[in-house]
C-alpha positions as CSV (number, residue, x, y, z in Angstrom):
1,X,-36.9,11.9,49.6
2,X,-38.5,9.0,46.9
3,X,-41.1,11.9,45.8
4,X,-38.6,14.2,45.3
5,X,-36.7,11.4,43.4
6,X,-39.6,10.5,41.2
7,X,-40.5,14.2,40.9
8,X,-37.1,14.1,39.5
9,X,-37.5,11.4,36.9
10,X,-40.7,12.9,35.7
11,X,-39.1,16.2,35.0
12,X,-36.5,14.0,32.9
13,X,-39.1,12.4,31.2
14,X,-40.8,15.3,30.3
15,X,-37.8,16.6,29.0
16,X,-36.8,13.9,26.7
17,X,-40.2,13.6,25.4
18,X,-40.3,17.0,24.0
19,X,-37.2,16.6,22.5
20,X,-38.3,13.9,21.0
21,X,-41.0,15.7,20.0
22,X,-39.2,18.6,18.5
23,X,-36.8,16.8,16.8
24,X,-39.6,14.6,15.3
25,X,-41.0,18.3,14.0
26,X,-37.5,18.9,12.5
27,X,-37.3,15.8,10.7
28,X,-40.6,16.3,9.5
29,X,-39.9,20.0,8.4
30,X,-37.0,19.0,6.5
31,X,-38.7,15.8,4.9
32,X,-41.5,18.1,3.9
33,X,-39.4,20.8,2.3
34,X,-37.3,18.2,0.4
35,X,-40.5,16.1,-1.0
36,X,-43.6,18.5,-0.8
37,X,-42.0,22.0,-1.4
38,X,-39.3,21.0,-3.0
39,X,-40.0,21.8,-6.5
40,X,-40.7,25.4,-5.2
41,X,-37.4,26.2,-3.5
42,X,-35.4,24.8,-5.8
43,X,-37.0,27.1,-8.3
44,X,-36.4,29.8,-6.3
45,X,-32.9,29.2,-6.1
46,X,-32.4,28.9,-9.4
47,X,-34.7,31.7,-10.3
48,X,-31.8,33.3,-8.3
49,X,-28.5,32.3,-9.7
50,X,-29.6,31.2,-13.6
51,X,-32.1,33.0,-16.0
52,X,-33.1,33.5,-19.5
53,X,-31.2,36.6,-21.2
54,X,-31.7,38.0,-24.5
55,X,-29.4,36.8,-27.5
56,X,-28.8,40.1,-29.9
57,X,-29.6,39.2,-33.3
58,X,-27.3,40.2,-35.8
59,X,-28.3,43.3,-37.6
60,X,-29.5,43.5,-40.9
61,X,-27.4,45.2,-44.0
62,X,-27.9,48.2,-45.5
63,X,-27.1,48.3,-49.5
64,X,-26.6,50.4,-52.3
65,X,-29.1,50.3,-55.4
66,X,-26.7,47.6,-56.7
67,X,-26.8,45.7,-53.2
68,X,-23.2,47.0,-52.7
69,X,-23.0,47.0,-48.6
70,X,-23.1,50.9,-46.6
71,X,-23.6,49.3,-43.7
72,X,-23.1,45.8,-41.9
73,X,-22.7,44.0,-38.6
74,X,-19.4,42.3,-38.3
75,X,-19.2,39.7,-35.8
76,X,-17.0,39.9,-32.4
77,X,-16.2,37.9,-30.0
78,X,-15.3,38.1,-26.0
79,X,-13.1,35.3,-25.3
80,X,-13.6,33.9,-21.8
81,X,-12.3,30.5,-20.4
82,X,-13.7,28.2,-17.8
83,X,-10.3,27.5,-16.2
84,X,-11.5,24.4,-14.3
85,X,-12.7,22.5,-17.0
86,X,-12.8,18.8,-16.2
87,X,-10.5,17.8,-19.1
88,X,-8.2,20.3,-17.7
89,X,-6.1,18.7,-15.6
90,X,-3.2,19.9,-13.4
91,X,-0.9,17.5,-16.0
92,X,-2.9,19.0,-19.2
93,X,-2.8,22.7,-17.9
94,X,1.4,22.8,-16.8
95,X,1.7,21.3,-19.9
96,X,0.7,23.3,-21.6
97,X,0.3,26.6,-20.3
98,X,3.2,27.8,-22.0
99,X,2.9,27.4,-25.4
100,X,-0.7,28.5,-25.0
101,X,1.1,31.9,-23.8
102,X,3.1,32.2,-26.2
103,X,0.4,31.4,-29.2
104,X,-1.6,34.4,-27.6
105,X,1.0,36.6,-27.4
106,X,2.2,36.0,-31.1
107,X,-1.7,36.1,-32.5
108,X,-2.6,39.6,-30.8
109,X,1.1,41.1,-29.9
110,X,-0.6,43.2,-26.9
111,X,1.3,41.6,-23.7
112,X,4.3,39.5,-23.6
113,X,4.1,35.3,-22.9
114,X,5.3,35.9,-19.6
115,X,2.3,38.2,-18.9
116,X,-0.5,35.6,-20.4
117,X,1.3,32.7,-18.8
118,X,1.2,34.7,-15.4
119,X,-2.6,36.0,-16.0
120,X,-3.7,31.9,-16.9
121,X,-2.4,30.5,-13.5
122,X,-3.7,33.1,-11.4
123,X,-6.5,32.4,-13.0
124,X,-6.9,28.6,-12.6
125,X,-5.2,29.3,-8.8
126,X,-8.8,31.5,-8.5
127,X,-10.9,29.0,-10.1
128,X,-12.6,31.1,-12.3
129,X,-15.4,29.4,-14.4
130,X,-16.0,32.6,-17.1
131,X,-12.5,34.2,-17.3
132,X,-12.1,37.0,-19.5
133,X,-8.8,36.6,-21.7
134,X,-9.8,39.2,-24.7
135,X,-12.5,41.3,-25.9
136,X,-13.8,42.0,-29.3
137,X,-11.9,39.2,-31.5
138,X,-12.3,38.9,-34.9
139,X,-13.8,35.9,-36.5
140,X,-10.9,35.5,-38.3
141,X,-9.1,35.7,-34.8
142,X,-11.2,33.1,-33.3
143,X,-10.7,30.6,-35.5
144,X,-7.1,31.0,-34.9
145,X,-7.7,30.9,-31.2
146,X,-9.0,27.6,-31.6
147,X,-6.7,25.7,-32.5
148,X,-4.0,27.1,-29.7
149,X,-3.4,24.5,-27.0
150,X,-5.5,23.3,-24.6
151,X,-8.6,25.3,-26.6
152,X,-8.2,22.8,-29.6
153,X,-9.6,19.9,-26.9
154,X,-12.8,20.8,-28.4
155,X,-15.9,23.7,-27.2
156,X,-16.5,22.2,-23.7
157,X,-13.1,20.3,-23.1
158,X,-11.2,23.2,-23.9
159,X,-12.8,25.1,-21.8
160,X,-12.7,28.4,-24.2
161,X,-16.2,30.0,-24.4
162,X,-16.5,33.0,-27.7
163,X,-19.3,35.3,-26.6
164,X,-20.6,36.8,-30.1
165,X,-21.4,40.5,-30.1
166,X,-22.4,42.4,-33.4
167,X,-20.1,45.5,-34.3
168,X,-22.2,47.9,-36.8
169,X,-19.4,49.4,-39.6
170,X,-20.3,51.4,-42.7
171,X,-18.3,50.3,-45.4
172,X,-17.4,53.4,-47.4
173,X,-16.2,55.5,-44.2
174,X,-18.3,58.9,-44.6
175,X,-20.0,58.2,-47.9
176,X,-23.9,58.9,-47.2
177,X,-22.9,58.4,-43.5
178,X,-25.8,60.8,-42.0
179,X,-28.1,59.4,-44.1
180,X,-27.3,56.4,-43.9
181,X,-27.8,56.7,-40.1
182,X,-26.9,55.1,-36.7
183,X,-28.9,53.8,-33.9
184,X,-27.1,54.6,-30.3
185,X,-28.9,53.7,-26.9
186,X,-30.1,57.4,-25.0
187,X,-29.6,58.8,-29.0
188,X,-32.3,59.7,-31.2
189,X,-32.1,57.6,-33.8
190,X,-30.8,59.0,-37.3
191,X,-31.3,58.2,-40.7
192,X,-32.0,54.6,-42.2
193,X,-30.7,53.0,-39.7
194,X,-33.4,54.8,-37.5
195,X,-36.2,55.0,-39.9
196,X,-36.2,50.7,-41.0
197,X,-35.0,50.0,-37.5
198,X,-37.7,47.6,-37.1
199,X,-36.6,46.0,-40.0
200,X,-33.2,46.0,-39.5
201,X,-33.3,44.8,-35.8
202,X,-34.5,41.4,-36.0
203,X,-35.6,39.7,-33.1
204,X,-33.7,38.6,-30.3
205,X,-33.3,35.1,-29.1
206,X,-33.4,33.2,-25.2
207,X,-30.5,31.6,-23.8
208,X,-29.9,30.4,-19.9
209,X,-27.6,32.4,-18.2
210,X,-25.9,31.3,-14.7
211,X,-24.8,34.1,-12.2
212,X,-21.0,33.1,-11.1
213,X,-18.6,35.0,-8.9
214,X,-18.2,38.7,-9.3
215,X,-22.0,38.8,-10.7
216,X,-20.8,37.5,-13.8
217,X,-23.3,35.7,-16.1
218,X,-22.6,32.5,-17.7
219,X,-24.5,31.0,-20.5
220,X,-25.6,27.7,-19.9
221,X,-26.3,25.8,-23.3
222,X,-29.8,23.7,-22.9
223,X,-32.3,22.6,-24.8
224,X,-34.2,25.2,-24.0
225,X,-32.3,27.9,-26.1
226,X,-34.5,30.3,-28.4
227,X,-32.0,31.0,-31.6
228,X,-32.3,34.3,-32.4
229,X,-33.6,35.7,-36.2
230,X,-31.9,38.1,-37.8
231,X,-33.2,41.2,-39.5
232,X,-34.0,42.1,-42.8
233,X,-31.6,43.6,-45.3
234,X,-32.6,47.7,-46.5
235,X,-31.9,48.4,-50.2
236,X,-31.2,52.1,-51.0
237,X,-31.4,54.4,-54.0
238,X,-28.3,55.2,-53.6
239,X,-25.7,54.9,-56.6
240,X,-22.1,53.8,-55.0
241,X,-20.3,55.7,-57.2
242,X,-22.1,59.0,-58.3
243,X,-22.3,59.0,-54.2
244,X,-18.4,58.8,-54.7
245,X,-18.2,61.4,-57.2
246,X,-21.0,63.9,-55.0
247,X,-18.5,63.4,-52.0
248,X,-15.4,64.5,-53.4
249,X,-16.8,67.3,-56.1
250,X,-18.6,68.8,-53.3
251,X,-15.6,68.8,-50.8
252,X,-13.4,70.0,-53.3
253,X,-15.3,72.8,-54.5
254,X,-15.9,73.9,-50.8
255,X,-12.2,73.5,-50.2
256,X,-11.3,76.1,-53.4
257,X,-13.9,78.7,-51.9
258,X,-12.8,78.1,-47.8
259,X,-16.6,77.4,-47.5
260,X,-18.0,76.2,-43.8
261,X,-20.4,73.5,-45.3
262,X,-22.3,71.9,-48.0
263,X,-24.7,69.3,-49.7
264,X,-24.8,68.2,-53.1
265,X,-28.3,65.5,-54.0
266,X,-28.6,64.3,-57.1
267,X,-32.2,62.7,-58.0
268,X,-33.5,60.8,-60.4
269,X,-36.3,63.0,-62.3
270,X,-38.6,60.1,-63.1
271,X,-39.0,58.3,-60.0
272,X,-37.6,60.7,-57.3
273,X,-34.6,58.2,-55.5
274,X,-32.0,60.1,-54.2
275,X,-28.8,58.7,-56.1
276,X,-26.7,60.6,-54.3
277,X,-26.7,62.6,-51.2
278,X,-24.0,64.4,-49.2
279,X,-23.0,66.8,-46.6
280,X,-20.2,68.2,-45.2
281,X,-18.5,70.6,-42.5
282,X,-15.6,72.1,-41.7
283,X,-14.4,71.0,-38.4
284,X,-11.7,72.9,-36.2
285,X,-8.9,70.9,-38.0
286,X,-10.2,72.0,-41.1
287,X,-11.1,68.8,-42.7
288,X,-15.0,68.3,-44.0
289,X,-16.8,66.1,-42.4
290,X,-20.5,64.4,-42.4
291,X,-21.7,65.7,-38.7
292,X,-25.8,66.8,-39.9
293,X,-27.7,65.8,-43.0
294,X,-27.7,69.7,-44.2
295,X,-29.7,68.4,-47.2
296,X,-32.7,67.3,-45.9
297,X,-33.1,68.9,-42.2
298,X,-32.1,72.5,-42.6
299,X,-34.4,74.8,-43.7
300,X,-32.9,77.8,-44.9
301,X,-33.3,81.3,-47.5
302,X,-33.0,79.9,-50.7
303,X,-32.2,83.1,-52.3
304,X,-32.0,82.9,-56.0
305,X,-33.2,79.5,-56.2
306,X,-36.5,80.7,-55.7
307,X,-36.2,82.6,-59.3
308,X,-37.8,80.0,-60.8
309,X,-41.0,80.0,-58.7
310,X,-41.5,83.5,-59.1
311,X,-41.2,83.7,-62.7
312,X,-43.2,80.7,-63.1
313,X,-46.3,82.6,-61.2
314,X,-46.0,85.5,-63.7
315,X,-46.5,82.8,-66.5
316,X,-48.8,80.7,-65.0
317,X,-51.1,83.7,-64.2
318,X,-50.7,85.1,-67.9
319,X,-49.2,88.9,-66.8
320,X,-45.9,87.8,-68.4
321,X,-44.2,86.1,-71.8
322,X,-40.3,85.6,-71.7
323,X,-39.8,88.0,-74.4
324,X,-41.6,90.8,-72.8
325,X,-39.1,93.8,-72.1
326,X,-38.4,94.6,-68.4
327,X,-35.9,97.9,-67.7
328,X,-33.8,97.1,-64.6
329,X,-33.5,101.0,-63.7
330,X,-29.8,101.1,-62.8
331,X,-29.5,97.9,-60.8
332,X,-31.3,99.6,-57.7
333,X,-34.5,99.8,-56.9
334,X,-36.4,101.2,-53.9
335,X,-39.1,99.5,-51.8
336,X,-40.6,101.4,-49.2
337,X,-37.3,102.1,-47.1
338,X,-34.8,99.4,-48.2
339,X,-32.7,99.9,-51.5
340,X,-32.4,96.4,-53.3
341,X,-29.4,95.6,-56.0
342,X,-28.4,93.7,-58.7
343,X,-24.9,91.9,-57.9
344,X,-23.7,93.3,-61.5
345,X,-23.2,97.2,-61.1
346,X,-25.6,99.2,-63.4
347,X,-28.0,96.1,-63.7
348,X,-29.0,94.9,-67.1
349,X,-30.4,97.4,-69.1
350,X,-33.8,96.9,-70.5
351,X,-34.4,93.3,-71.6
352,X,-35.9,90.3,-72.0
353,X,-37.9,88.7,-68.8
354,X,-35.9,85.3,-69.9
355,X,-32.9,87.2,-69.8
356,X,-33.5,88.6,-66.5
357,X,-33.7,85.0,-65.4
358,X,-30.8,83.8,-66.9
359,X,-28.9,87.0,-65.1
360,X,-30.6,86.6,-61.7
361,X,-31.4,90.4,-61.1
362,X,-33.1,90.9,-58.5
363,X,-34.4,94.1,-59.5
364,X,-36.0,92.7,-62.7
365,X,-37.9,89.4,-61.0
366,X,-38.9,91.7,-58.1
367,X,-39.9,94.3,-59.9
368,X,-42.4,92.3,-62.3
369,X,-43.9,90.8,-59.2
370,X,-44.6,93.6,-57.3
371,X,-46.1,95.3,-60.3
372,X,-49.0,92.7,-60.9
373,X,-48.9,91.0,-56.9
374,X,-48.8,94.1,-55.1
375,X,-52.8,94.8,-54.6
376,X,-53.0,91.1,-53.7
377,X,-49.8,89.3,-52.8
378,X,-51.4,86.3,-51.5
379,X,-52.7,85.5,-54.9
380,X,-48.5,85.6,-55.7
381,X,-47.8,82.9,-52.0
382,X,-51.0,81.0,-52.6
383,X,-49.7,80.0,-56.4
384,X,-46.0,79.5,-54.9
385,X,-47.5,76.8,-52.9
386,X,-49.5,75.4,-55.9
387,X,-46.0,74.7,-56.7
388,X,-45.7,72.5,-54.3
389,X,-43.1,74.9,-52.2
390,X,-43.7,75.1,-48.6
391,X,-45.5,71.8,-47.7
392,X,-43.3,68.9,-46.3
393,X,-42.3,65.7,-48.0
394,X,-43.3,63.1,-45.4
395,X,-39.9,61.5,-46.5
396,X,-38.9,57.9,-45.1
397,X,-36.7,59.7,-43.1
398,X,-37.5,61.4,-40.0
399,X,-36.1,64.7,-39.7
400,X,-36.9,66.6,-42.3
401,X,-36.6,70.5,-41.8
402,X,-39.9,72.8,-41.4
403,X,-40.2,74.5,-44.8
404,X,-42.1,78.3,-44.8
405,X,-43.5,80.9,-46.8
406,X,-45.8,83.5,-44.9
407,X,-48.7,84.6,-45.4
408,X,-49.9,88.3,-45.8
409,X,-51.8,87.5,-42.4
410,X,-48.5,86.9,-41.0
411,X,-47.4,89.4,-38.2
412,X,-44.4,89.9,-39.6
413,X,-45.6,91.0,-43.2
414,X,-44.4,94.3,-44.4
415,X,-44.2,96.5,-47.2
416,X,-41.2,95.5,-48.6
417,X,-42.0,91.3,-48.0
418,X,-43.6,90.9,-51.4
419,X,-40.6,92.1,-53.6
420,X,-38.1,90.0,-51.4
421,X,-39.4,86.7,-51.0
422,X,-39.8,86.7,-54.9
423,X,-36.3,86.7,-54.7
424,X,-35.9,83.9,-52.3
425,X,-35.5,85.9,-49.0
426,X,-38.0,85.9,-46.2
427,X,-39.0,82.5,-46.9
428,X,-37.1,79.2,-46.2
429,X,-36.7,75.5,-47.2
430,X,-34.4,72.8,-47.2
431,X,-32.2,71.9,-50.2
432,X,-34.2,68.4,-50.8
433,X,-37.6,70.7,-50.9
434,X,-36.1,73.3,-53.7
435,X,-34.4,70.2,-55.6
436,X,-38.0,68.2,-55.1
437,X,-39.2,71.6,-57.3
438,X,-36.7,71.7,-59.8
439,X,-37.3,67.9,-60.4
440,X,-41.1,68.7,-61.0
441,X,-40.4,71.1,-63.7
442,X,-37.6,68.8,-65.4
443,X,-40.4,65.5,-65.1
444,X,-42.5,67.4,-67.0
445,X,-45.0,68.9,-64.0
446,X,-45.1,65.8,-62.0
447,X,-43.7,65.9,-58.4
448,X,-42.2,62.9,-57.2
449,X,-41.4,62.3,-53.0
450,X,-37.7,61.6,-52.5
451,X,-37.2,57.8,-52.2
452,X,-34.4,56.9,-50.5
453,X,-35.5,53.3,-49.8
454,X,-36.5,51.0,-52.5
455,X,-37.2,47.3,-51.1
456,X,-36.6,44.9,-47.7
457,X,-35.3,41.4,-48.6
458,X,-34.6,39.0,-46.3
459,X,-32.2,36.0,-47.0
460,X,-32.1,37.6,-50.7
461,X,-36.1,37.7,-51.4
462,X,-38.0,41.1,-51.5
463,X,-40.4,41.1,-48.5
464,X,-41.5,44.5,-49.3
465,X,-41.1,47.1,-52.3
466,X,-41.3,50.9,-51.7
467,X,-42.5,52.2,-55.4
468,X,-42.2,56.1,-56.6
469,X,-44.8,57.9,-55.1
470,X,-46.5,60.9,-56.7
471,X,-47.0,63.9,-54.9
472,X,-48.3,66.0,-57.4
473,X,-49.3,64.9,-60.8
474,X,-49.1,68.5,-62.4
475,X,-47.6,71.6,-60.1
476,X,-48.4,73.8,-62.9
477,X,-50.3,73.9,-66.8
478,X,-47.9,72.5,-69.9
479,X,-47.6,75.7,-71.0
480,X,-45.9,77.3,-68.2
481,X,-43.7,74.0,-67.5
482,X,-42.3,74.0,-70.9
483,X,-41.2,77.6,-70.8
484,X,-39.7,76.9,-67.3
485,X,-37.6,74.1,-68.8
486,X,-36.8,76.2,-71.8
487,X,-35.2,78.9,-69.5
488,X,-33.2,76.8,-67.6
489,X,-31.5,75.1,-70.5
490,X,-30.8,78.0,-71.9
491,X,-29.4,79.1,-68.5
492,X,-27.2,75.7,-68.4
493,X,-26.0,76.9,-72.0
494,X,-24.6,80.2,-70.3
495,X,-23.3,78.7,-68.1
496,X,-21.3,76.2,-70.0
497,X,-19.9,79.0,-71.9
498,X,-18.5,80.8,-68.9
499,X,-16.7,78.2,-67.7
């Protein structure tokens, strides 16, 4: 009986000892964690709930030659409150609460008092810390906001917290819009906006954000803060208001002839900047519309346009002198088996080969060519592209349409592909590439790239100047450019008088 008794007690002891021994271990465990690892779990924890987000910089401008604004970033503001701010007592919040309802109701007229007084105590009854009362306030707005009870205690009393977003707005609605551009996330970039991007952007600050309820993140202002730097500031070529005048002569001539679209450029002949550049479409409700930058990405025939070119080969290689005598036969003339016409019935007669241009007969420039290209019409493409016509710009915007003139080599070369492309058919470019021509002959030979950007300044100062560039210093001899230029003032003479 008194072994079974002390076998007993010794079981007892045993007992207690290892709980004393395992609750020695747990005391040990949780001094350890608390002084030795610490530092390390409470990291962790916070590398949970808080962490440093990105600030968005605000966006640089984009001007006009005379540093009037296209496009700017216009601040906005979510308005959130940290209902349980510790000024904000129960006394200070019934207090209150009611004309802060009613100054939000007056200021932004989108819910009645009773509504904003009902959303602010179920609010504080939820104890939210980031509350959402309104998004995308106005500056202006905010400063009214302000000073509305309980907010005017002061940024942390007041418990009202103004998170600034950057809304991007071109000033001038559609003037230039396409070129002027957007950038939209999962969008290709378009135009300036795209091109300067890493101009524009700036770069984007650090700021401690704390996760709340509802995976909502807070910021948390510290010391550690990175502010962010805002981007640099694009100065165009473009002219404000001969863009203004472009925009409304071109939609009101394609209004008088029910045309789908348009572009009207106008450059400056020295320097090549684009003063003025615009496009438009018709849309189903039949108003015109900037929706693709015609001008500079399409590549299409460009028919008569190409006149000039052709006529210019003939002179250049010596076969022709604008007074020579050409007989347009009728109007019609065959090639292999396709008839091609002049648009005025019976053609022209005989005359002049500078008449003929000024006319645009088709017959008379296609017939000339073919007559001294036919036994080697490459010699006629290869001094087209001495021109300049059919190579790309390598503009400072991306998007710039595939220009093309074929080669005899060309699978699709036939009999009758000589005769037409000298009349601007079989062959394409865009409207920037022809006008980037016609300004070579009018600057006296040299061909200048389209500029559409002229500088970067930042805070005011020019960081960076883009200067003309030449592409060309002579597309063809002095002789041949100043009979070019002759014909087509005398062609703007005729013109003049017919209207």
């Amino acid at each position: 009986m008194g072994d079974t008794r002390k076998d007993i007690l010794f079981r007892v002891y045993i007992v207690f000892a290892f709980i004393c021994l395992f609750g020695s271990a747990i005391i040990f465990k949780v001094w350890h964690i608390q002084n030795v690892e610490g530092d390390h779990w409470r990291a962790m924890a916070d590398s949970v709930t808080t962490k440093m987000m990105n600030i968005e910089p605000a966006r640089g401008n984009i001007y006009a030659t005379d540093l009037s604004p296209l496009a700017t970033s216009v601040p906005v503001y979510d308005l959130r409150v940290d209902m349980l701010s510790d000024a904000i007592t129960n006394e200070v919040f019934n207090s209150k609460v009611d004309s802060l309802s009613q100054a939000l109701a007056g200021l932004f007229k989108d819910r009645q008092r009773s509504n904003y007084k009902r959303m602010l105590r179920e609010a504080r009854r939820e104890g939210e810390r980031y509350y959402l009362l309104r998004r995308d306030v106005s500056h202006r707005d905010l400063q009214t906001v302000k000073k509305f009870p309980i907010f005017k205690m002061g940024r942390y009393k007041g418990g009202l917290i103004a998170d600034q977003k950057n809304k991007r707005i071109k000033t001038n609605d559609m003037l230039a819009a396409r070129t002027i551009g957007y950038i939209k996330e999962g969008v290709e970039p378009v135009g300036i906006e795209g091109a300067f991007d890493k101009y524009l952007k700036g770069r984007s600050g650090l700021r401690m954000m704390q996760r709340i309820s509802g995976n909502v993140w807070k910021p948390l202002y510290s010391e550690n803060e990175v502010e962010p730097e805002e981007g640099k500031d694009v100065v165009t070529t473009i002219d404000l208001n001969l863009q203004d005048v472009a925009h409304h002569s071109l939609e009101t001539q394609l209004m008088k002839h029910n045309a789908d679209k348009g572009c009207a450029i106008l450059m400056e002949v020295q320097t090549g900047s684009v003063l003025a550049i615009t496009n438009l479409k018709r849309g189903n409700d039949g108003v015109y519309r900037e929706e693709f930058n015609f001008g500079m990405g399409e590549s299409t025939e460009p028919g008569s346009t190409f006149k000039l070119a052709s006529i210019m080969a003939l002179l250049e290689d010596g076969y022709v002198d604008l007074d020579d005598t050409i007989d347009t036969q009728g109007g019609a003339i065959r090639y292999a088996n396709r008839v091609m016409k002049d648009s005025h019935e019976g053609g022209y007669g005989k005359t002049s080969m500078q008449h003929v241009f000024e006319v645009s007969s088709n017959v008379g420039i296609s017939k000339v060519v073919n007559k001294y290209y036919s036994k080697n019409p490459q010699a006629f493409i290869d001094r087209v592209r001495g021109f300049g016509l059919g190579m790309k710009l390598d503009l400072q915007i991306p998007g710039e349409g595939r220009p093309f003139l074929k080669n005899t080599d060309d699978k699709y070369w036939s009999k009758v592909s000589l005769p037409y492309i000298s009349i601007g058919y079989e062959c394409s470019f865009t409207p920037l590439q022809v006008l980037t021509f016609y300004n070579a002959v009018a600057n006296n030979g040299r061909m200048m790239r389209p500029r559409f950007v002229k500088e970067i300044r930042y805070h005011g100062q020019v960081v960076q100047e883009f200067k003309p560039v030449i592409l060309k210093d002579s597309i063809a001899s002095p002789a041949t450019i100043s009979k070019a230029r002759w014909c087509l003032k005398e062609l703007w003479k005729e013109e003049q008088q017919q209207i």
